[in-house]
C-alpha positions in Angstrom: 60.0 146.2 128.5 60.5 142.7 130.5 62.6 143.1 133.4 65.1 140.7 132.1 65.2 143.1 129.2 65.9 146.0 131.3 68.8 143.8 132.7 70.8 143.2 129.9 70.5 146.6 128.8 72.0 148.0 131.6 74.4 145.7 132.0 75.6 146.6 128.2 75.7 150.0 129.5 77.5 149.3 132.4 80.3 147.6 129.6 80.5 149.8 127.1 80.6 152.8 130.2 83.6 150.6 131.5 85.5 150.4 128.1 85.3 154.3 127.6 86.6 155.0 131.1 89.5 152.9 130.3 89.8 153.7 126.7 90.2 157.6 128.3 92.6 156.7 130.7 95.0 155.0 128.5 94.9 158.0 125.8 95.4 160.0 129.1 98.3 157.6 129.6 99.8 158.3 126.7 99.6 162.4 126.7 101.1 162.7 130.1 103.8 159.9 129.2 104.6 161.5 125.9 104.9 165.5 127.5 107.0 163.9 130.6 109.4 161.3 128.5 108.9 163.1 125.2 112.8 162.8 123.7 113.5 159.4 125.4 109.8 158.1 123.8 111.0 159.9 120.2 114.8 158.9 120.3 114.0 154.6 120.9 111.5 154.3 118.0 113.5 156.2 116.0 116.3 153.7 117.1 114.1 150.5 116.5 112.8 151.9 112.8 116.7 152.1 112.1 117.6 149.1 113.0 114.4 147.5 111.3 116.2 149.2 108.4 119.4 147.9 108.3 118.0 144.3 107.7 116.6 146.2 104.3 120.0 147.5 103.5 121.2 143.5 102.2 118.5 143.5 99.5 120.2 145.5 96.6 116.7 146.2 95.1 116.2 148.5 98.6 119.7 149.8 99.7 119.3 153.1 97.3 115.7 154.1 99.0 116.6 152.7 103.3 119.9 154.4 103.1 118.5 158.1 103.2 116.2 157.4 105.1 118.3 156.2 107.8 120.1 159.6 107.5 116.5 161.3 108.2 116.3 158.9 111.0 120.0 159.5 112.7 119.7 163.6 112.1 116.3 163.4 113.7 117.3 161.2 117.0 120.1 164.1 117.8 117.6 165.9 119.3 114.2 164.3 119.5 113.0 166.4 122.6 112.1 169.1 119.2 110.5 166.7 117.5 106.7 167.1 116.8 104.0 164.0 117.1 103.4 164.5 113.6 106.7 164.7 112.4 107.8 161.4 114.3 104.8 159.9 112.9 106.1 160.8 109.1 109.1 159.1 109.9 108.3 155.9 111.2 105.3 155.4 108.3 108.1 156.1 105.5 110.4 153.0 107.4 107.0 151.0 107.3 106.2 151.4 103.6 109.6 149.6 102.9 108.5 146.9 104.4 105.1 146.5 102.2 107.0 144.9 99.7 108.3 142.0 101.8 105.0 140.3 102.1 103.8 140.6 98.3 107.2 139.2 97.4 106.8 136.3 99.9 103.2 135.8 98.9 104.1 135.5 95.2 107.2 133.0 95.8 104.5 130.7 98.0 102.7 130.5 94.7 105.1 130.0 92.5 106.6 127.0 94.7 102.8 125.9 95.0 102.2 126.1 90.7 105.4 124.5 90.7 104.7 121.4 93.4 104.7 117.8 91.4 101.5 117.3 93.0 100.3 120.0 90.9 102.2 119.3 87.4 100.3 115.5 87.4 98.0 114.9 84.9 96.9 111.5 85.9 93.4 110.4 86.1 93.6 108.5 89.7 90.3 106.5 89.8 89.5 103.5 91.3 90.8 101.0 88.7 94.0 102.9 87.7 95.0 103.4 91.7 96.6 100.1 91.8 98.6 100.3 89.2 99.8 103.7 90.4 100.7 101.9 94.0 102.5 99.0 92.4 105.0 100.9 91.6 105.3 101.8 95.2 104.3 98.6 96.4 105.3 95.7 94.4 103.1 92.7 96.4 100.3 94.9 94.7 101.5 93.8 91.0 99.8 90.5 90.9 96.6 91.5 91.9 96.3 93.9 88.2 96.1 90.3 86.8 93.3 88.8 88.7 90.3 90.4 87.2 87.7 92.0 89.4 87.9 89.0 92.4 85.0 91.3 94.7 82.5 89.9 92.0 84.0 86.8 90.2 85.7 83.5 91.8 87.9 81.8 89.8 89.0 78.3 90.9 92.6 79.4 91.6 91.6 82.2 93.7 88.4 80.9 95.4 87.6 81.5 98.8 88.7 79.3 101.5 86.3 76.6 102.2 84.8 76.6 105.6 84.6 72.7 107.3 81.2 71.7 106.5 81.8 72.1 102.2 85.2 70.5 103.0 83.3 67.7 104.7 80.8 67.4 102.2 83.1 67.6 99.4 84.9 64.9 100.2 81.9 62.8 101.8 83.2 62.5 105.0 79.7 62.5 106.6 77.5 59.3 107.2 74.3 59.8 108.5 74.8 62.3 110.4 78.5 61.2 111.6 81.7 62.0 110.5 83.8 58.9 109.4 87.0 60.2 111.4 88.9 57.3 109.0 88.1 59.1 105.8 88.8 62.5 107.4 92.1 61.3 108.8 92.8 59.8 105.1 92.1 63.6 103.7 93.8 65.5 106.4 97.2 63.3 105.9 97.3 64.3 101.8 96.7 67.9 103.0 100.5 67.3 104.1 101.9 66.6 101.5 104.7 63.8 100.8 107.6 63.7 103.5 110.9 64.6 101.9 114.2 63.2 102.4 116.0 66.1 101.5 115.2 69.8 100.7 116.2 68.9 96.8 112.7 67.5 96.6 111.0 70.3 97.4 109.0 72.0 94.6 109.9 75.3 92.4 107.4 77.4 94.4 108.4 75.4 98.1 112.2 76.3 96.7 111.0 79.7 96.4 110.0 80.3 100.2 112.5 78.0 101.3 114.9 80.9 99.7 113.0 83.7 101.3 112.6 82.4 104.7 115.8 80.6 104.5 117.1 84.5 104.2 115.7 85.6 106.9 116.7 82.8 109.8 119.5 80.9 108.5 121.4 84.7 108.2 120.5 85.5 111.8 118.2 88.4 110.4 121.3 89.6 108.2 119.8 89.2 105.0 116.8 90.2 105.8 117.0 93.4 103.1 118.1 90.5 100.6 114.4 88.5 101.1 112.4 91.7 100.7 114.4 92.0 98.0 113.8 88.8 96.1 109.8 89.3 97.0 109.9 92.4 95.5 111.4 91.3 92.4 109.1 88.1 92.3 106.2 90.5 92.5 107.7 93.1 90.2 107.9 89.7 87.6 104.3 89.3 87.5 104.2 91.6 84.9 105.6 88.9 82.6 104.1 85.9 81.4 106.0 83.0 83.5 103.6 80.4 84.3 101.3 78.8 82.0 100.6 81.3 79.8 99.4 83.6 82.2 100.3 87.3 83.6 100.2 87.6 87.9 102.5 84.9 88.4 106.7 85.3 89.2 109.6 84.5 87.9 111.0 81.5 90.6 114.1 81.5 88.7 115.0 84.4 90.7 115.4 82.4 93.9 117.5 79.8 92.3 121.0 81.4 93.5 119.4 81.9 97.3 118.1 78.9 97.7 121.1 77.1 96.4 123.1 78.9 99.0 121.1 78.1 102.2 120.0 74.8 101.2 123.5 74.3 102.1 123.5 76.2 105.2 124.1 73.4 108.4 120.9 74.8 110.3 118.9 73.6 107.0 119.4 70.2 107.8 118.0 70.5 111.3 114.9 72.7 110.4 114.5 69.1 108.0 114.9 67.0 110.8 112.5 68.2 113.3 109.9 68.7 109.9 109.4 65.9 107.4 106.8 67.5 105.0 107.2 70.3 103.0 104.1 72.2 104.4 105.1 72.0 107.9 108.5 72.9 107.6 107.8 76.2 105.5 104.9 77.0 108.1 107.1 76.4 111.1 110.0 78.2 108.9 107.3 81.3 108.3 106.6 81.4 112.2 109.8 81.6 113.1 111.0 84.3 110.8 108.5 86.8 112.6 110.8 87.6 114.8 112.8 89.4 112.4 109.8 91.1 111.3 106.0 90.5 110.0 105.7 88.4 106.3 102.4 88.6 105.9 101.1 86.0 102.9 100.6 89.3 101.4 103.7 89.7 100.1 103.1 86.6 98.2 99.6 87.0 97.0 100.7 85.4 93.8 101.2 81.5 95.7 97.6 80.6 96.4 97.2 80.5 92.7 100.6 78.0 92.2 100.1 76.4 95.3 96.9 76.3 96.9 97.5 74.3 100.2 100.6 76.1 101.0 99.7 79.4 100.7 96.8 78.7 103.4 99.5 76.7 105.7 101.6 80.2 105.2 98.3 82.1 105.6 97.5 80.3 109.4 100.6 81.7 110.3 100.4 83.6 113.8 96.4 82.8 113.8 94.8 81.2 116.5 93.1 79.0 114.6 93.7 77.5 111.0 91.6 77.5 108.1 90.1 74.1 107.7 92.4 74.0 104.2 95.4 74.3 106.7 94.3 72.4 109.6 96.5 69.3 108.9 99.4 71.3 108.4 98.8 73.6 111.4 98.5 70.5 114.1 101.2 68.7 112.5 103.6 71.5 113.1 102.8 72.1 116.3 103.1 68.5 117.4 106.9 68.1 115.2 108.2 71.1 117.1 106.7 69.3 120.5 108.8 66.4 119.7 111.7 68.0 118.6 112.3 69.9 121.8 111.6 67.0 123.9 114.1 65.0 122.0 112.2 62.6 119.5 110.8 62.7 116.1 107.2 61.9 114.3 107.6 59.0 112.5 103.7 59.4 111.7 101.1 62.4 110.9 99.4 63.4 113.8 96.3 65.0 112.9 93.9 63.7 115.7 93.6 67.4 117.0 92.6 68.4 113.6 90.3 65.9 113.2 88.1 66.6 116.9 88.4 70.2 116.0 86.8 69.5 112.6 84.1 67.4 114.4 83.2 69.7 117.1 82.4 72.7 114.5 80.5 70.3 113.4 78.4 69.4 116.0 78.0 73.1 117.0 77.0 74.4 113.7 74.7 71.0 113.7 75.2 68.7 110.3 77.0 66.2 112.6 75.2 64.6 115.8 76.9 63.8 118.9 77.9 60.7 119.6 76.1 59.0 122.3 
């Protein structure tokens, strides 16, 4: 045997020699405590098993077997200095065995509510393609996504991707030999606004739409802020009919017909139209502006990019640092109406130069455009 071996050893010894030493001198305890306080030891657990008892005595099932044995228990605590160990122990074990039904009783009422629990009783089969329909009960913006196909594997041309600068260059031919003709890209970045408006009656069915929701949410001072989630649910929950073209996934703008009636004629309308002259900018600055009351994330309106393209990603850029290049127009114009606005003026003309160098630079970095010397 090792030395450290012969350590451990003794020091189990030395333990287990410890816990027998005390083990003894409790038990020791307890003989010279029960023999000295014998009848004040006996009479106050006799007193607590009675009053254990009692609580027993409400349950009508128990009342006919606890009350006797309280009688034992009060006859017994008259003069517990002649009661016996073993007799007291008799006792207080007949008071405990009318407890043992308590926990069977509570055990079986814990199944029953658990055999019972809805999330039990469902028979659904929750898988990866019927989850979404299960949420969009719960979560209307999740309705016009059912009607979209599988868009992790296919593209369609109403739901493609956003185009990063160099295919919007490219598309449109903007590059010359290895410059960008800033003339052609200002001619594409003014028709990404859109036509000015004279009045908010020009504004299209879906524009009308988010003029209605956003016009909800600012023009009430935030006080009908229940009432837009309310019309964005029920545009959402609408997708479940056929409304445009034929097609399933796509609202119902009918619905926002009364709303935007109503704050179209609201006095602040006219000034949100006065500092913006194109639809785009004035539901983007509109958009921003409403997140005070709250986040509107584009989300909630999943169902525009396939109506409106363009202003779905000028909704989209919304509290980004940096647009899309689909929204990059609408994004510099905004900012630069709500420049002049505050300093007391108005654009009479797009101002898209910002767009334009920040188009150019990506450019240049990513290295399909040279710098100009």
């Amino acid at each position: 045997m090792t030395m450290a071996s012969q350590s451990a050893t003794n020091a189990a010894s030395e333990t287990t020699t410890l816990y027998l030493v005390l083990g003894g001198a409790a038990l020791v305890g307890v003989v010279v405590a029960w023999h000295m306080y014998h009848g004040l030891i006996a009479y106050w657990l006799l007193h607590a098993t009675w009053l254990e008892l009692d609580y027993l005595r409400q349950l009508p099932l128990l009342n006919d077997h606890v009350a006797p044995l309280q009688r034992c228990l009060i006859a017994a605590a008259y003069r517990p200095e002649q009661l016996a160990a073993g007799a007291l122990l008799d006792l207080l074990n007949a008071g405990g065995w009318c407890f043992v039904p308590l926990p069977a009783a509570i055990g079986l009422y814990g199944l029953v509510c658990a055999w019972r629990h809805p999330a039990n009783r469902t028979r659904r089969a929750i898988t990866a393609a019927t989850l979404p329909h299960i949420m969009a009960r719960h979560a209307p913006a999740v309705t016009p996504v059912l009607y979209y196909g599988d868009l992790l594997n296919v593209d369609p041309a109403e739901h493609r991707r956003s185009l990063n600068p160099e295919e919007w260059a490219q598309q449109r031919n903007l590059i010359v030999n290895g410059q960008l003709r800033r003339d052609l890209c200002a001619d594409e970045l003014v028709k990404d606004l859109g036509g000015r408006l004279a009045s908010l009656e020009q504004l299209s069915l879906t524009e009308q739409a988010m003029f209605a929701i956003f016009g909800a949410r600012l023009l009430s001072d935030g006080k009908d802020i229940a009432h837009a989630q309310a019309m964005l649910d029920a545009l959402n929950r609408s997708c479940h009919h056929i409304n445009w073209q034929g097609r399933r996934g796509y609202p119902d703008l009918t619905i926002c017909n009364a709303a935007f009636a109503k704050y179209v004629q609201h006095p602040a309308a006219r000034i949100w139209l006065e500092k913006h002259h194109y639809a785009r900018t004035l539901l983007h600055a509109m958009h921003k502006d409403s997140l005070k009351y709250g986040r509107l994330s584009s989300a909630h309106f999943r169902w525009l990019k396939g109506m409106d393209r363009p202003l779905w990603y000028a909704l989209n850029t919304t509290g980004r640092k940096t647009p899309f290049v689909e929204s990059a127009a609408v994004y510099t114009q905004t900012l630069w109406e709500t420049f002049a606005a505050e300093h007391g003026y108005q654009l009479t003309e797009p101002c898209v130069d910002d767009a334009i160098d920040g188009i150019e630079s990506y450019l240049i970095k990513v290295g399909i455009v040279h710098r100009q010397q």
